[in-house]
LUMZA-583449 format. One line per 4 residues: number of its first residue (from 1); their letters; for each residue x, y, z negated of C-alpha. Coordinates in steps of 0.5 Angstrom, whole numbers, plus 500, padded with zeros to 3 digits. Each point is the difference from the previous one (the first is absolute). Example, Ala and Ser with C-alpha at 12.3 -4.5 7.8 and 13.67 -1.06 7.14 Angstrom:
1 = as = 525 491 484 ~ 502 507 502
***
This chain:
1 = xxxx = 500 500 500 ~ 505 505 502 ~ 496 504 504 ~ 497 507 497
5 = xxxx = 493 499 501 ~ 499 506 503 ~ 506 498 505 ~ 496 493 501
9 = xxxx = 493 504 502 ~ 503 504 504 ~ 503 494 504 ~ 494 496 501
13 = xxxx = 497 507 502 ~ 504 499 506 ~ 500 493 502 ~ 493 501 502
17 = xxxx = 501 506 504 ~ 505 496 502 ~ 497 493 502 ~ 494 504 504
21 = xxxx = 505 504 505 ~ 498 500 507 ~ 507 498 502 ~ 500 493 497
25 = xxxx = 491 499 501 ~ 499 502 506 ~ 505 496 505 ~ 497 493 498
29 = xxxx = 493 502 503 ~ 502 504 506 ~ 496 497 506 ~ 503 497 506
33 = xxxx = 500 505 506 ~ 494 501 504 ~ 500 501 508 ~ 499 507 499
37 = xxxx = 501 505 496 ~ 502 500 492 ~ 496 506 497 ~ 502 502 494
41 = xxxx = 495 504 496 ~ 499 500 493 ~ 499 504 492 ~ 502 500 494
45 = xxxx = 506 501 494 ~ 503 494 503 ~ 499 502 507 ~ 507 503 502
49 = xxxx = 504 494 497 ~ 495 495 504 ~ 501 503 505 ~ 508 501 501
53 = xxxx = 500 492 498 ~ 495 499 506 ~ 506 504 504 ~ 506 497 497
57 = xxxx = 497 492 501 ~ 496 502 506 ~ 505 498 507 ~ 496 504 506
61 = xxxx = 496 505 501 ~ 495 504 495 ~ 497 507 500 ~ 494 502 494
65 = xxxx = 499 505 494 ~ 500 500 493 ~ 497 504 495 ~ 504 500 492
69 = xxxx = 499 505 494 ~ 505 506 500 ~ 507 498 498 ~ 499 492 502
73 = xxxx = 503 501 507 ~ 505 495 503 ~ 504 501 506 ~ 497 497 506
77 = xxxx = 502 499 507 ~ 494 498 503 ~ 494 501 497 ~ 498 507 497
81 = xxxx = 500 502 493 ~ 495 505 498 ~ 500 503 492 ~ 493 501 498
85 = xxxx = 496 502 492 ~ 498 494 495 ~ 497 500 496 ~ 496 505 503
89 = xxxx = 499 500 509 ~ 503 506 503 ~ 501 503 506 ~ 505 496 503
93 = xxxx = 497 494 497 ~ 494 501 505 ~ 504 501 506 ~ 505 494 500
97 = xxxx = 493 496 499 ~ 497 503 507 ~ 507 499 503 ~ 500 493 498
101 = xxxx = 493 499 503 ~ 503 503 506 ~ 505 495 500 ~ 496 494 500
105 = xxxx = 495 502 505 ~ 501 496 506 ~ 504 495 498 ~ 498 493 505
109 = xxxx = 500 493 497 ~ 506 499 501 ~ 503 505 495 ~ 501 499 493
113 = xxxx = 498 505 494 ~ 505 499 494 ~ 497 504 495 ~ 503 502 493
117 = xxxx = 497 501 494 ~ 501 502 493 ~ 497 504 495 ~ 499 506 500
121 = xxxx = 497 500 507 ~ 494 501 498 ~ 502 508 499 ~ 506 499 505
125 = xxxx = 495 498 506 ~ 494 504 499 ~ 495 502 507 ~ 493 503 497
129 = xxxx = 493 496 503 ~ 497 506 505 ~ 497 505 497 ~ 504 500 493
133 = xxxx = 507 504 500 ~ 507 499 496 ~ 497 505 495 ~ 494 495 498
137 = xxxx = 505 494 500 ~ 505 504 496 ~ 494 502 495 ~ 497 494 499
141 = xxxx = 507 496 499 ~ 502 505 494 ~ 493 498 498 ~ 501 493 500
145 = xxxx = 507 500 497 ~ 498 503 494 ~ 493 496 500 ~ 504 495 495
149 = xxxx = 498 495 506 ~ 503 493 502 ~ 504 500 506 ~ 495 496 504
153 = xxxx = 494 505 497 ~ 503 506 503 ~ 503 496 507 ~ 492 497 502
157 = xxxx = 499 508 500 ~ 506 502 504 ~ 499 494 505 ~ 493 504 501
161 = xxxx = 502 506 502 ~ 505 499 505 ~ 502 498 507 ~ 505 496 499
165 = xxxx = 499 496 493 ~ 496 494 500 ~ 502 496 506 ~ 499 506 504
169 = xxxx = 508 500 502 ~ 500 494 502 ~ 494 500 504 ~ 504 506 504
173 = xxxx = 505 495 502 ~ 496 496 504 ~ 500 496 505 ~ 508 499 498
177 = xxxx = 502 496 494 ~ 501 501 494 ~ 504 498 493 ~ 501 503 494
181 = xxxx = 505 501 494 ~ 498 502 494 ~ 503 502 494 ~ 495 500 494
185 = xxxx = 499 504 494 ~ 494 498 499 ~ 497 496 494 ~ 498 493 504
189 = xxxx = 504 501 506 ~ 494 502 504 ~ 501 501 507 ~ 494 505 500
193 = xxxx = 502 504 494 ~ 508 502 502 ~ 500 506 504 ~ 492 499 499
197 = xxxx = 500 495 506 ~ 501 503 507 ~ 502 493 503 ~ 494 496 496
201 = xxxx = 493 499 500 ~ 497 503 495 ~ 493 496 496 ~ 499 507 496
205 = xxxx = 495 505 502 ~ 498 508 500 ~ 495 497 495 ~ 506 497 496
209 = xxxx = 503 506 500 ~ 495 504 499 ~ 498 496 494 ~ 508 502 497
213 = xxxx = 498 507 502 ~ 494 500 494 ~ 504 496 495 ~ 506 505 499
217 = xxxx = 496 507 501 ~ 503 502 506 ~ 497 506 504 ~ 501 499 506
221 = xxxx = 498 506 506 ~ 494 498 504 ~ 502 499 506 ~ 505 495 497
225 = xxxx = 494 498 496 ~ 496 498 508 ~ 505 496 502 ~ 500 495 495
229 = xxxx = 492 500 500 ~ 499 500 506 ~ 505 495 502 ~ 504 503 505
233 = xxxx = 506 498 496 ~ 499 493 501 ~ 507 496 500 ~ 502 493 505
237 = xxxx = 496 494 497 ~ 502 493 499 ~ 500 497 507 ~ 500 506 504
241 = xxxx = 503 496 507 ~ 506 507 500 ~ 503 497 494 ~ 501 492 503
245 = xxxx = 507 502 503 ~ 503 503 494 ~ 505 496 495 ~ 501 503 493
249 = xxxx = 506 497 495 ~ 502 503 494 ~ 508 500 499 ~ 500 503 493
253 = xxxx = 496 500 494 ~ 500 503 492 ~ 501 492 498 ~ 506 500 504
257 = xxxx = 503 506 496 ~ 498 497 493 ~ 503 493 502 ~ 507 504 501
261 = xxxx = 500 503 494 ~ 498 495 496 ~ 507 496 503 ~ 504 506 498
265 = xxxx = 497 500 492 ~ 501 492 500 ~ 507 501 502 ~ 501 506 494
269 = xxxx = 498 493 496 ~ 492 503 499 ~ 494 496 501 ~ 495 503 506
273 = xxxx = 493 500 500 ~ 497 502 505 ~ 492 502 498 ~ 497 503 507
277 = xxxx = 502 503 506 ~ 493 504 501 ~ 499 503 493 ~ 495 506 502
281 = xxxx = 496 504 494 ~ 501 506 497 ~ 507 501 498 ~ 500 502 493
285 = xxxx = 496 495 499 ~ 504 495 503 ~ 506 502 496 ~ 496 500 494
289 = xxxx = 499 492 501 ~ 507 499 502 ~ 502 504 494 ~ 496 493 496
293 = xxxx = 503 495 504 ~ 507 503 499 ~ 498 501 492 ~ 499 493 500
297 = xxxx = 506 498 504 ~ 504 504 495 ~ 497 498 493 ~ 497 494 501
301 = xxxx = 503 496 506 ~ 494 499 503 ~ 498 499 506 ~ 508 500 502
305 = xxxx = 506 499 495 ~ 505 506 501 ~ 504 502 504 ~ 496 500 505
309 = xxxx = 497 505 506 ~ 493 501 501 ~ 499 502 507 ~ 495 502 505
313 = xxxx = 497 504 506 ~ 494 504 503 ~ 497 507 500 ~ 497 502 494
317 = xxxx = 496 506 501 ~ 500 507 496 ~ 493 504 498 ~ 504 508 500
321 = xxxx = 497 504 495 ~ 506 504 498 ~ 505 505 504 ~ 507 496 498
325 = xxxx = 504 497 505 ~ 498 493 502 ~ 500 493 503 ~ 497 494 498
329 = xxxx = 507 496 498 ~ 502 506 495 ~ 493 501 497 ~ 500 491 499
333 = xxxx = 507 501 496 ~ 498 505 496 ~ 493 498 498 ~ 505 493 499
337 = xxxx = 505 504 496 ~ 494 503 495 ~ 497 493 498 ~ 507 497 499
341 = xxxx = 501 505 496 ~ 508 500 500 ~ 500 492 498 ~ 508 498 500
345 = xxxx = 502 496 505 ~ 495 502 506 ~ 502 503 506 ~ 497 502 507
349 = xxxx = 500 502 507 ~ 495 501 505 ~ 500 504 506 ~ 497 499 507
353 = xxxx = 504 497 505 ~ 500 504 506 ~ 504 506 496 ~ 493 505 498
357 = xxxx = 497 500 494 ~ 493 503 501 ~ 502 507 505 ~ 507 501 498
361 = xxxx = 508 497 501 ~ 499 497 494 ~ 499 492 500 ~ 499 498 493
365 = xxxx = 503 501 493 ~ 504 496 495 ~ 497 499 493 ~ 504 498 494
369 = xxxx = 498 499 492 ~ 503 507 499 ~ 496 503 505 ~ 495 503 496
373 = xxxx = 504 502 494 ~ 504 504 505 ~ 494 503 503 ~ 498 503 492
377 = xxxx = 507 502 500 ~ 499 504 506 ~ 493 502 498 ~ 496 497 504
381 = xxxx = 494 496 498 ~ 499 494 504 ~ 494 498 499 ~ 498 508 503
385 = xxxx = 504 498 506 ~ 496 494 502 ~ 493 505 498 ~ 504 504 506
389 = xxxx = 502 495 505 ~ 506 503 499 ~ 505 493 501 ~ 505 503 504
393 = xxxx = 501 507 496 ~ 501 495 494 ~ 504 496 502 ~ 505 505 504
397 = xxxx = 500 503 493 ~ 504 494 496 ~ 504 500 507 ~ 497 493 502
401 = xxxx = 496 501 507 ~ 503 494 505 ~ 501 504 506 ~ 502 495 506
405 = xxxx = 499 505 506 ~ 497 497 507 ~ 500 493 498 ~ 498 498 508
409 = xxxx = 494 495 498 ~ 494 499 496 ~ 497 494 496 ~ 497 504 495
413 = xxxx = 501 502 492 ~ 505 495 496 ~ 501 500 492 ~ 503 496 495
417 = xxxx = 500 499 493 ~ 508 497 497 ~ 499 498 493 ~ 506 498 496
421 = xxxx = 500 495 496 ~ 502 504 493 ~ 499 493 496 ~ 493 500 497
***
């Protein structure tokens, strides 16, 4: 156990990002080359990485686009790399989707569309349905973030308002063919809810969505309003022939990254336990039943004897109710940190995996027994942070913030809880 536990946290962090990066996930499923042209086209915080890993692996010809958040551009000889806003859509966004659209238009059987997605894309790949403007997705998606909705629950809205979510890129591309990469950060690995779905049929409807309207008090404009009861924002179905050609492979996954981490805890001589890679929830309430769990662990070994790692994944959710600076890692960490209470022993790192921790170039925070008597000492109040959804200001603070920059991939949120075996 000669690895300060900090240290340990820090490097199972990084095996996740690592084991999920485009250079090492993408060459085993690239097709076989087509007749015709490779397209390439794709969206999200991955898509550039992808995309470059295309172009490294690929031996003939290729052109396409590529659309990622700002800052997450790689060098690319052949297919374009266009930067654009998430987690709210911008400018840029909405015109390298109609480029996109303008590429995969006229394409014959012969040709092959690979198409790149990561999350994020739903942001990055944004064309509102006609009659609706970038303005009215950008209200309603500030809406839905700080609605303390799911992940799914706020895609099933999006796909309804778009022109491109909901199968409706992959529609676009017929009659070429069509196979998919896909990165998830989604709890479950459904293909419908990362990048909400733009190469997959969709089974919700404009009901559906609105029905997720209602439950969270959103006031949506009227005119966003008609097209969700009118129906004008029905996405592809099930069965729809347009999809029959297209092919869709899942290269990089949330359970991946946790299995990486958890060999880099085994090999430190800690026990790993993986609890879940698809936690969702509120995260101070989730971190109040993993602050439970740890306590028993730490008190009585119980369900696992230390030392151990308690890890897991997902994408917890955050009501906003304060003016702090947030994410919902940090705000997991910290409601963590109040219940344990500073117990002896019990350490923690939580952060997401593609660098951005709610909208700032933090990914996440490191929490120690210390962390909250260090707070006193500075004269803040933890448990008043947490009432602000203030994670970040918190964390920055005690000068804990785990700050990776761009990580060039995307399998959602990753915490782990190390607890030291202190001789009960």
């Amino acid at each position: 156990m000669s690895v300060a536990p900090r240290d340990l946290l820090q490097r199972m962090f990084r095996a996740s990002i690592e084991a999920a990066q485009p250079a090492h996930c993408i060459p085993p499923h690239l097709p076989e080359a087509p007749r015709g042209r490779l397209v390439v086209i794709g969206a999200g915080k991955a898509s550039a990485a992808m995309a470059q890993a295309v172009e490294n692996s690929w031996p003939g010809d290729l052109s396409g686009l590529v659309v990622t958040r700002y800052g997450y551009g790689v060098p690319c000889r052949r297919v374009e790399i266009v930067e654009a806003a998430h987690p709210v859509p911008d400018e840029a966004g909405l015109n390298a989707t109609r480029r996109i659209l303008e590429l995969v238009r006229g394409l014959t059987p012969n040709d092959l569309v690979l198409c790149l997605i990561s999350g994020g894309g739903s942001a990055l790949l944004t064309l509102p349905l006609d009659g609706l403007t970038l303005a009215d997705k950008q209200e309603v998606n500030r809406a839905l973030l700080r609605s303390g909705a799911t992940i799914s629950e706020i895609n099933c809205v999006r796909r309804h308002l778009s022109a491109v979510k909901g199968g409706r890129l992959a529609a676009a591309c017929r009659p070429a063919r069509m196979k998919v990469l896909l990165i998830s950060d989604v709890p479950g690995d459904d293909p419908m809810d990362i990048a909400s779905g733009p190469t997959v049929a969709d089974p919700t409807t404009c009901a559906d969505a609105l029905a997720i309207v209602r439950r969270y008090g959103i006031a949506l404009p009227p005119h966003v309003q008609d097209v969700l009861e009118s129906g004008r924002g029905e996405s592809v179905k099930p069965g729809d022939p347009r999809l029959a050609d297209c092919m869709t492979h899942i290269v990089a996954t949330p359970q991946m990254a946790l299995e990486a981490a958890a060999v880099v805890a085994r090999e430190a001589g800690y026990a790993a336990h993986i609890l879940g890679d698809g936690l969702e929830g509120e995260a101070r309430e989730v971190g109040k039943v993993m602050a439970g769990l740890a306590l028993q662990v730490a008190r009585h070994g119980q369900p696992f004897s230390p030392p151990c790692v308690l890890l897991s994944g997902g994408e917890t959710t955050v009501t906003v109710r304060g003016h702090g600076r947030g994410g919902r890692n940090v705000e997991f960490l910290l409601s963590l940190g109040v219940a344990l209470g500073g117990q002896p022993g019990v350490h923690a790192l939580a952060g997401d995996t593609d660098g951005v921790d709610g909208i700032e170039e933090i990914a996440g925070a490191y929490l120690g027994p210390s962390s909250l008597s260090r707070a006193w000492d500075l004269g803040i109040r933890p448990r008043d942070s947490l009432d602000a959804n203030d994670g970040h200001g918190f964390f920055e603070a005690l000068g804990d913030s785990v700050v990776t920059g761009p990580t060039l991939t995307n399998v959602n949120d990753f915490r782990a809880i190390l607890i030291e075996d202190r001789g009960r």
